[in-house]
C-alpha positions as CSV (number, residue, x, y, z in Angstrom):
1,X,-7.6,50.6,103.1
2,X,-7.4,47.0,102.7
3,X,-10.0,46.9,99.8
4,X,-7.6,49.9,97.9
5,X,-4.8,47.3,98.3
6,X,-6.6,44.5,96.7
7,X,-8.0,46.3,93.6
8,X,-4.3,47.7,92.9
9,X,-2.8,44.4,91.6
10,X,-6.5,44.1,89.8
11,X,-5.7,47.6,88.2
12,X,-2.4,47.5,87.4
13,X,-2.9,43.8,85.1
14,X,-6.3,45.4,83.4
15,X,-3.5,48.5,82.3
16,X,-1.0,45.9,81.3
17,X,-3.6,44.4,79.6
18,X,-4.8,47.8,77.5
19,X,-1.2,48.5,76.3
20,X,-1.0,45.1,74.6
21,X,0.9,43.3,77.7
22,X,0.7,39.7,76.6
23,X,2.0,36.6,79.3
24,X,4.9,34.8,77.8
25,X,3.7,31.4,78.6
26,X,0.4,31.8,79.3
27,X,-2.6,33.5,77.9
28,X,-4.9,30.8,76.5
29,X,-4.0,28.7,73.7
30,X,-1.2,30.7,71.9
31,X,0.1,30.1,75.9
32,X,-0.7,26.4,76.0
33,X,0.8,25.8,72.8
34,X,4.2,27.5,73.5
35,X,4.2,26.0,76.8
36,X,3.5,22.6,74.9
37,X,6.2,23.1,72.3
38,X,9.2,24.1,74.8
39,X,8.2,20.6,76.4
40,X,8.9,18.9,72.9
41,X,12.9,20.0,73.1
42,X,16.0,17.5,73.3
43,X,18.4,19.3,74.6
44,X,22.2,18.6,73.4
45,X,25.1,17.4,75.2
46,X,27.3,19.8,76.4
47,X,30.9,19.0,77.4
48,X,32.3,19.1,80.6
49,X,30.7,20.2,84.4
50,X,29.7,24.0,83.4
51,X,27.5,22.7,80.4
52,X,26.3,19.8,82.2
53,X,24.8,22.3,85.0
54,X,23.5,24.5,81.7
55,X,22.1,21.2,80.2
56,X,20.3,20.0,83.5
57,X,19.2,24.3,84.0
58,X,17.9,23.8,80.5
59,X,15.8,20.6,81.0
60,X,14.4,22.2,83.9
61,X,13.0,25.4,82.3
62,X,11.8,23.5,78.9
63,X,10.6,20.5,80.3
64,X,8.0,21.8,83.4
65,X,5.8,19.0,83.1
66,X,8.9,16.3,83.2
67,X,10.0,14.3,80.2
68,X,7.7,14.3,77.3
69,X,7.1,10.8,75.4
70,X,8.7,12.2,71.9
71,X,10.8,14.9,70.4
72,X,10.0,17.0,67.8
73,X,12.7,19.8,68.5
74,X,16.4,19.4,68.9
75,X,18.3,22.5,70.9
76,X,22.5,22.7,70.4
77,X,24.3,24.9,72.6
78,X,27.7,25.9,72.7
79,X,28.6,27.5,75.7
80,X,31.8,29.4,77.0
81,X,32.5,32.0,79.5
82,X,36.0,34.9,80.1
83,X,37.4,36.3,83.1
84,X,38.3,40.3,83.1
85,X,40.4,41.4,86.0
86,X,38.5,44.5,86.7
87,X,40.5,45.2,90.4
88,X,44.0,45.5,90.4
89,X,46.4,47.0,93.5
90,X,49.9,48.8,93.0
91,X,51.5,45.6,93.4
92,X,49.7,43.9,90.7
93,X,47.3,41.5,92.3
94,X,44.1,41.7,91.3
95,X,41.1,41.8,94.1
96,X,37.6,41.9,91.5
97,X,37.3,39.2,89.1
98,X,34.7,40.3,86.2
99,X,33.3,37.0,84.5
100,X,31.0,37.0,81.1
101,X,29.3,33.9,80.3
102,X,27.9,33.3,76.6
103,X,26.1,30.8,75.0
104,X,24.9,30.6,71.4
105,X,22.0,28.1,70.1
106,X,20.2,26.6,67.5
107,X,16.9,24.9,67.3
108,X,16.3,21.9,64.5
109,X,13.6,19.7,63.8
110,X,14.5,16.2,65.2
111,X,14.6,14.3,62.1
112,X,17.0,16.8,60.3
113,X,19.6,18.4,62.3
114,X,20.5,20.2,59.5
115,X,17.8,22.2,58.8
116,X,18.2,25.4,61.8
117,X,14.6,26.6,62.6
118,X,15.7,29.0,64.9
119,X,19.1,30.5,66.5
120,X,20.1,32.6,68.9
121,X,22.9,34.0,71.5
122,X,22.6,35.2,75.2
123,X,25.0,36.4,77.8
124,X,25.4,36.7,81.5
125,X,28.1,39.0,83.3
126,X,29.0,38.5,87.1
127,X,31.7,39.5,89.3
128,X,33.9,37.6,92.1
129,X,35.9,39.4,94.7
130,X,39.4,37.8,95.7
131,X,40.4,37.5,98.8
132,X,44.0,36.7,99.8
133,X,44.7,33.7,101.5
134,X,40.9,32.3,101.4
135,X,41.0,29.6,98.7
136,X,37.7,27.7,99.4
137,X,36.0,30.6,99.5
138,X,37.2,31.7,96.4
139,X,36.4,28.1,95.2
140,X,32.9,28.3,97.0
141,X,32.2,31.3,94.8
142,X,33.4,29.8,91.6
143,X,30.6,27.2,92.2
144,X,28.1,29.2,93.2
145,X,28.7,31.6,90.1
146,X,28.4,28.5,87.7
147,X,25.1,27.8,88.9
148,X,23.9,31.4,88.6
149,X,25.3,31.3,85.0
150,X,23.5,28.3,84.1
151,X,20.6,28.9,85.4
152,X,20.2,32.6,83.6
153,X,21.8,31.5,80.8
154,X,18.9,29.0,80.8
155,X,16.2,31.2,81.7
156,X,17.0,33.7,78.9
157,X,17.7,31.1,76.2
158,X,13.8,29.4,77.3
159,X,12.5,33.1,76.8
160,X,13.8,33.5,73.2
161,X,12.2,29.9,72.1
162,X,8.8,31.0,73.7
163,X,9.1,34.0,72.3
164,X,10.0,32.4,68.8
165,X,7.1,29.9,69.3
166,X,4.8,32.4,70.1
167,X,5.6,34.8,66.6
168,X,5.8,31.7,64.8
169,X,3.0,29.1,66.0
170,X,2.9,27.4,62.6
171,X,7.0,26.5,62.1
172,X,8.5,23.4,63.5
């Protein structure tokens, strides 16, 4: 039984593998060379906390191997999330709190901001229950939401570079 369970992971990368299954960020030197390029991205200033916890999310998803010795890429974000009241009672108060975070970015060459190489949006959606009367919880959650949303937001914008980087290994 125990050599069944240690040829099943074995088996189920070699059928990944025949369907075309390629890894994102690694994979040999189309891998190495993503990976190498994500590493080579300023990320912008963003305004207030929320973008600062996107921009240090960001960092920390690009730039695995710490702070590279030059830029060649320059990332702009603009970032900005809603509330939905998705729970109201007869009396009007409202008990589930639907938030949707969105960010849209651009990627340009250091040197010339104004040339775009790349763009793209993402979004995140989360929910918050209210609870009468409990303020720092509700202000607990708040917190804890912003760092989910920052660090998905982040995740999915990294994806859409590597996978940009990988289709396009010559731009940049």
């Amino acid at each position: 039984m125990s050599s069944v369970l240690k040829i099943l992971p074995l088996a189920g990368l070699l059928a990944l593998a025949g369907c075309g299954f390629r890894p994102l960020y690694g994979g040999g030197h189309a891998g190495t060379a993503v990976v190498s390029q994500l590493d080579e991205i300023d990320v912008g200033l963003l305004p207030d906390r929320q973008g600062q916890l996107l921009r240090q999310a960001l960092e920390a998803e690009l730039q695995r191997a710490g702070a590279p010795s030059f830029y060649r890429y320059h990332l702009a974000v603009n970032y900005g999330w809603n509330v939905q009241i998705v729970g109201v009672q007869p009396d009007s108060s409202n008990t589930r709190n639907r938030y949707i975070a969105t960010a849209q970015w651009t990627l340009t060459p250091e040197g010339d901001r104004s040339r775009i190489i790349a763009r793209g949006s993402t979004q995140a959606m989360d929910a918050i229950d209210n609870i009468d009367n409990q303020n720092f919880a509700g202000t607990l959650d708040q917190g804890v939401l912003r760092h989910r949303f920052a660090k998905r937001l982040a995740r999915q914008i990294t994806q859409q570079l590597a996978v940009y980087f990988r289709n396009h290994p010559d731009r940049g």
